[in-house]
Structure formats: structure tokens, C-alpha cells
N, C-alpha and C positions, 0 to 999 in steps of 0.2 A: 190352456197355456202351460201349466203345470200338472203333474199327475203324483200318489205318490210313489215312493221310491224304498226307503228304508224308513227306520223308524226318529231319525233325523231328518231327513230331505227329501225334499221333493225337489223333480226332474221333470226339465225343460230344455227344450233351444229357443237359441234367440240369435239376431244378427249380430254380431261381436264388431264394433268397428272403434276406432281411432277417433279421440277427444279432446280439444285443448284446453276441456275443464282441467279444474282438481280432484275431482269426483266423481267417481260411475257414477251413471243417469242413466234411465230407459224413461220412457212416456208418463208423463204424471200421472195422466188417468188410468194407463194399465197398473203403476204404482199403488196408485189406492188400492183400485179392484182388487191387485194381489193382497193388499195389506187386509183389508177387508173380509176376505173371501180365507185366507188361509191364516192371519193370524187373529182372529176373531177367539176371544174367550169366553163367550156366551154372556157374559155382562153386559151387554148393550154397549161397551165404550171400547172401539177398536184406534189406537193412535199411528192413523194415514200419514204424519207425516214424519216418522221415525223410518230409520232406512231400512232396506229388506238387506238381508244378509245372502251374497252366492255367494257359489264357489265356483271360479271360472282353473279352469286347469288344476294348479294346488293351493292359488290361493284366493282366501277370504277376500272380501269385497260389500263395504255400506254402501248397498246402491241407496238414491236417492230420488227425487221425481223430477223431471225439468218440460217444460210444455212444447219445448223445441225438438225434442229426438222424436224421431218416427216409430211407429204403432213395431211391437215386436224387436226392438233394437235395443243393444245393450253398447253405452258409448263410455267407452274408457279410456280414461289419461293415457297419453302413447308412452310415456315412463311405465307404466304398470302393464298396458298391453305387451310391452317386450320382455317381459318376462315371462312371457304365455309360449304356447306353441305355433301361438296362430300366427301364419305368415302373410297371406294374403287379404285383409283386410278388405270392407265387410263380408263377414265369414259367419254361413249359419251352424253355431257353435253349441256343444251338449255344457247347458248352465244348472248348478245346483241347489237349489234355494232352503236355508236352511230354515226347519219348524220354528214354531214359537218359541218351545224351551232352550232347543239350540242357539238360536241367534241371539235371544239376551244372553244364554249363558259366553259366544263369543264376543259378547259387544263387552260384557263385564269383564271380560278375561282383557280386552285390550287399552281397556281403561275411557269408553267411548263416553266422551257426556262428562268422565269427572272434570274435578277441580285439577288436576295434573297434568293435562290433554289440553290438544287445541283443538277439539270436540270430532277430531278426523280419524278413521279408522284405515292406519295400512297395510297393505298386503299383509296377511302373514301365512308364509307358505307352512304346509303341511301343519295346521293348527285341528288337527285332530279330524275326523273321517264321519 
């Protein structure tokens, strides 16, 4: 599903469609798998249910898992899909999933999880490459 890419991210597509969550979603079970499979620290204790971090267009994105989207789909808020390029929705889209060190280091940079936050992480465009 993903390959990698740089020494931040790994590269994938996915089907980019329109959600009336609050929150990117793709498939819980591909969710772990990814969480699993790429954000594994060799300790035995990988946390499946923290959000994988893309980057659809320029901006960041906590996806999260839901049992409802279909295998290979990435479903997002249509507030934050219009900010994308993408016009014709669902669209198999080039999605960027940020490594381990990257994604905590964005989830920390946007305040994800503290005491300050209402534990949502939003767009932030151009939050570094």
C-alpha cells in the first residue's frame, strides 16, 4: 500500500473521497496494518490506535480508523477536501504518510493529545516537506 519515498515519508494512493465525519478515516483494519507495519519500534508495543499522519496535497492530516470506509479509501471532511486539488471526488489520489519520527514530531508541533487542544489535529498546510 505504501512504499518508501524520502527519508520522512512514505508513498501511496488511496481513494480520496468526501466525509461528513470530523476526521480523516480510511479502514480500521488497513489502519493498524499500516500502524503496525511502518510504525513499529522494535519494542514489541506498536499504538494501533493513534492516528497515522498524511499529507494529502499541502496539507497534514490525523487520519484515524473507522470500520465503515472501504478497503484502500481515504474519507475526508468536505471542509478540508476543499482545500485540496481534488475535484472530482472519489479520486485515486498520490497520499503521503509521514514516518514515525515525522508524525510525532507533527503531531507535537500542533499540539495533538495536549492539555490545550481538543485532541484534533487541522490541516496545516505547508507544515514542512
Amino acid at each position: 500500500m505504501f512504499e518508501a519515498f524520502s527519508s520522512s515519508y512514505y508513498f501511496g494512493r488511496l481513494y480520496v473521497t468526501p466525509s461528513e465525519g470530523d476526521e480523516p478515516v480510511m479502514q480500521r483494519e488497513q489502519h493498524e496494518r499500516v500502524a503496525e507495519q511502518l510504525y513499529h519500534d522494535g519494542s514489541g508495543l506498536t499504538r494501533t490506535d493513534s492516528p497515522l499522519v498524511m499529507k494529502l496535497d499541502t496539507a497534514h492530516l490525523a487520519v484515524h480508523g473507522e470500520d465503515w470506509v472501504p478497503a484502500d479509501t481515504l474519507a475526508v471532511p468536505e471542509s478540508l477536501l476543499e482545500r485540496t486539488d481534488i475535484r472530482n471526488p472519489p479520486e485515486l489520489t498520490e497520499v503521503f504518510l509521514a514516518k514515525a519520527d515525522r508524525a510525532s514530531q507533527l503531531l507535537r508541533f500542533t499540539g495533538y493529545g495536549g492539555a490545550d487542544t481538543d485532541d484534533g489535529f487541522d490541516v496545516e498546510p505547508n507544515a514542512g516537506t
